[in-house]
N, C-alpha and C positions, 0 to 999 in steps of 0.2 A: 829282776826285770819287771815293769809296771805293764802292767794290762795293753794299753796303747802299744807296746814297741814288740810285744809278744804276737799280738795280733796283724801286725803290719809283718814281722818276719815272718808268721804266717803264711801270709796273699803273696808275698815276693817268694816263698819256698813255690807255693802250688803256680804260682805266673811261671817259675823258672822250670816248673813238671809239664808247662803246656795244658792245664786242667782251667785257664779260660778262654782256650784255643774254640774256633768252631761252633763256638754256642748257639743258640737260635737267638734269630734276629742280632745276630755281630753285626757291629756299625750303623746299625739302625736308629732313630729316636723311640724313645720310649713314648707310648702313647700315654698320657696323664688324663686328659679332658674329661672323662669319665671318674678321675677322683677329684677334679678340681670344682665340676658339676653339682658333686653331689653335695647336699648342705654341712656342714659341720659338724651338725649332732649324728648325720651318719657314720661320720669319722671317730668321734667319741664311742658310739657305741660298738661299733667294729672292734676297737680300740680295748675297749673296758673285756666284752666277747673274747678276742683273741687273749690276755693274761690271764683270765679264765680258765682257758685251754678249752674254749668250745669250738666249734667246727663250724662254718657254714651249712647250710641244709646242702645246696647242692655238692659241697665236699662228703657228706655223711652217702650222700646218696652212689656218687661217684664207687666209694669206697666199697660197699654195698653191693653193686654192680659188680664190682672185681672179686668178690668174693663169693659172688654168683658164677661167675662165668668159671670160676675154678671149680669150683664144686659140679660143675657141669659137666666139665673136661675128665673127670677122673670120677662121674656118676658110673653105675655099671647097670641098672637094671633100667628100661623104659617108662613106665609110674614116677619114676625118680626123677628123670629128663626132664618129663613134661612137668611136672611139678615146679623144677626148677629154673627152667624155662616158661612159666608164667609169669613168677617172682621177678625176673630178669624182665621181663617186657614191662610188667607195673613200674619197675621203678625207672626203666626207661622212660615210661610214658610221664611220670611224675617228673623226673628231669627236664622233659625237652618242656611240660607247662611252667613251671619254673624260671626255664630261660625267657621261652616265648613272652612271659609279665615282664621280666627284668628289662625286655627292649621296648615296650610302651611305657 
């Protein structure tokens, strides 16, 4: 069976499990204007980054976050928390400057 007809019985096994039932933003347009925007050599570089296997910052940071907040959750002494919860606020704060440039 070649590649193409493995993968298409694929999408028609999980369409027939209901698993692209309910998604977010079903029936919606997909918004592009923001890749269509951006010059070409952003797309290249994206491009070349992602086969890479690098991460965007704000992914790395995201990731970081989550792995704060767990370590947070199952801290047990208070020195610990707070510690933890500094770390968690910096990289929030590093996040939301990050977004805040991307919209200028």
């Amino acid at each position: 069976m070649s590649l193409e007809k493995l993968v298409d019985t694929m999408i028609r096994d999980a369409i027939a499990r209901g698993e692209f039932e309910n998604l977010p933003g079903q029936g919606k347009p997909i918004d592009l204007a923001e890749y269509f925007h951006a010059p070409e050599a952003v797309h290249v570089a994206q491009a070349i980054l992602k086969n890479a296997g690098m991460l965007p910052v704000e992914i790395e940071l995201l990731q970081e976050m989550a792995t704060l907040k767990e370590l947070l959750g199952s801290a047990r002494d208070e020195p610990e928390k707070d510690k933890l919860r500094k770390s968690l606020k910096e990289k929030q704060v590093q996040f939301d400057l990050l977004l805040e440039r991307r919209k200028r």
